[in-house]
C-alpha positions, 0 to 999 in steps of 0.5 A: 159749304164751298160750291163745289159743282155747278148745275144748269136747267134746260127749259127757259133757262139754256134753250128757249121753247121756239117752234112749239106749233110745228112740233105740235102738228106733228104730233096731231097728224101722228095721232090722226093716223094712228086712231084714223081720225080727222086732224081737228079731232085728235087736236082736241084730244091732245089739249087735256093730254097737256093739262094732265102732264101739267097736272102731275108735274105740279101735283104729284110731282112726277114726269109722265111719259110719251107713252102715257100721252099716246095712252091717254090721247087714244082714251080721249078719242075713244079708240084703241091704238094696239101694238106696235102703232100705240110704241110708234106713235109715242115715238113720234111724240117724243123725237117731234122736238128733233124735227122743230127744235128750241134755240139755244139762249144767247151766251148759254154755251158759252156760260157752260163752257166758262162753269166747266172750267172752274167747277164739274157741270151737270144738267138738272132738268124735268121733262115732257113728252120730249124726254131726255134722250131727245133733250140729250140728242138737241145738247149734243147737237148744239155742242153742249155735250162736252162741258156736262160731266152728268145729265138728270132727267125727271122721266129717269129719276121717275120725280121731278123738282123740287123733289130732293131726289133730282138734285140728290142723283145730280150731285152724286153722279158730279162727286159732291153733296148736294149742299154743294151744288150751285143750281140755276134754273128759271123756275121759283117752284121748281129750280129755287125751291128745288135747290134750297130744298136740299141746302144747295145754292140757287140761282135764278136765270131770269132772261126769259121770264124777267118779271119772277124778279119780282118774287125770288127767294134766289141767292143770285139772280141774272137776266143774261148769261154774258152778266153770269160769265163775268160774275162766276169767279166772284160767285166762286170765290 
């Protein structure tokens, strides 16, 4: 099938996770205040809150909520955080991204803008405790925005990759089948495995994490979005 849409993941492939340990902290003061515990203890309670969402991310193959982190930190600790602190705390956990945000790869913007010229561009990407209204603010905010005719995120789909569903929501709000999507995403489990689930080519970004070289079942592999700008029309034609 003719490639006739091009989608891109967000984490590791256009934006880089900087500044996790400031976010975090916000987060862990948030939770102090709202459960009226040291910081020392709501640290501890939010390091199985992580392994959960990983948890379900692997296993059940679903996107857990910054609610569910606020519900399942306030269990840890033992308290009850009623309404409406349980609502603000949860908001903190998913706007702290917007006080110490990721950084935008290099060459990323360019590489979206270059696929937008050629083909419709959309963004496939799971989430966290940052969900995608945060991850859409920190594209727009880095001028990512113009060049994505669609954005697909795990925590409104209600799956994450490789479920078929993320590509399948991506290509219908792009106009094509998602046997005609180009994906390019960082992860072997979930971008390639996602895109060759459904038929579509994948193609792995492996600038950030150079040693999943080594293991790829990719139709294309870059380690720098300047090699992919100059390769498209090749990978087009």
């Amino acid at each position: 099938m003719p490639i006739r849409a091009i989608t891109f993941d967000f984490w590791s492939t256009l934006f880089r996770d900087a500044n996790s340990e400031p976010r975090q902290q916000i987060r862990i003061d948030a939770l102090a205040r709202a459960a009226g515990v040291s910081t020392e203890k709501a640290s501890s309670a939010l390091q199985p809150v992580w392994s959960e969402f990983y948890r379900s991310h692997i296993e059940d193959q679903r996107t857990l909520t910054p609610q569910d982190a606020a519900r399942i930190a306030g269990a840890n600790l033992g308290a009850v955080i009623e309404e409406p602190v349980l609502s603000q705390l949860a908001e903190v956990f998913a706007t702290a991204i917007l006080v110490h945000s990721p950084e935008p790869i290099e060459n990323a913007l360019e590489a979206v803008r270059a696929a937008a010229e050629v083909r419709p561009a959309g963004l496939i990407s799971d989430t966290g405790v940052s969900p995608g209204s945060s991850l859409r603010q920190l594209l727009d905010r880095h001028h990512f925005t113009p060049f994505f005719r669609s954005m697909t995120y795990s925590d409104e789909v209600g799956v994450s990759k490789p479920r078929s569903p993320m590509f399948e929501t991506a290509a219908r709000s792009l106009g094509v089948a998602p046997d005609e999507l180009l994906h390019i995403g960082d992860l072997e489990r979930t971008d390639i495995a996602g895109a060759k689930g459904v038929g579509a080519r994948a193609v792995l970004f492996a600038g950030e994490h150079p040693e999943s070289l080594n293991h790829t079942q990719a139709d294309y592999v870059f380690t720098a979005w300047s090699d992919f700008i100059k390769r498209l029309p090749a990978l087009l034609a």
